[in-house]
N, C-alpha and C positions, 0 to 999 in steps of 0.2 A: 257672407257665409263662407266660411271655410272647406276643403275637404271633410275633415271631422263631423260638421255639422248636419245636421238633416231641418228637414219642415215638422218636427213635431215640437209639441210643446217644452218648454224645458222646464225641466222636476224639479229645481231649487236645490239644496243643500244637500240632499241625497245625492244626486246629480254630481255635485264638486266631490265627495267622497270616495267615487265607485272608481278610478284611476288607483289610489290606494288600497281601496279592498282588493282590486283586481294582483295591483303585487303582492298585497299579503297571501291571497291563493296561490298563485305564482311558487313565491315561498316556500309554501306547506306541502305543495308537490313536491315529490321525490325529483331527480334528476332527467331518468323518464318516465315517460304517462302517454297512457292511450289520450290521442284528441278529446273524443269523446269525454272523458271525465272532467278537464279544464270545461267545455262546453257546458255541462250539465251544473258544472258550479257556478257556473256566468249567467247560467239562466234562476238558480236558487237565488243567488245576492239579487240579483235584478226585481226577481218576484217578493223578497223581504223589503227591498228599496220602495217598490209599490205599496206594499201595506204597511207600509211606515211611513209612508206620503199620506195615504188616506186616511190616516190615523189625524194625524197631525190637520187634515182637512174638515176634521170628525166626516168623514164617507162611512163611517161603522154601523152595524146595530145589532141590536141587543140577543143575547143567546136565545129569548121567549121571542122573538122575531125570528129568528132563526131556524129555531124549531117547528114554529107557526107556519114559514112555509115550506119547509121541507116536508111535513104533512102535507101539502096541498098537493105536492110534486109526487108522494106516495100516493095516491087516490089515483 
């Protein structure tokens, strides 16, 4: 295990990706930038990376399941 590396699981293909989205954010920022906004975009791709992992795992369900318990959560 490298520096880099941590004890979590590794996310497959999304995973090899996220080094590239990260330059392309890089990128699209202006020359300067509050911390804060690189942060907050390393947290959106990360959380689009997840649900496009879970996708691809089918971890999903259906919008009438969805609905179903968000009623339950209202009560």
């Amino acid at each position: 295990m490298n520096e880099y590396q941590s004890d979590t699981v590794f996310r497959g293909k999304s995973e090899l990706l996220l080094k590239e989205k990260v330059l392309e954010i890089l990128q699209s920022l202006p020359d300067q930038f509050p911390l804060d906004v690189l942060v907050e975009r390393l947290i959106l791709l990360e959380k689009i990376n997840t649900g496009l992992q879970q996708v691809e795992e089918g971890k999903i369900i259906s919008q009438e399941e969805a609905k179903a318990s968000l009623k339950k959560w209202q009560k």
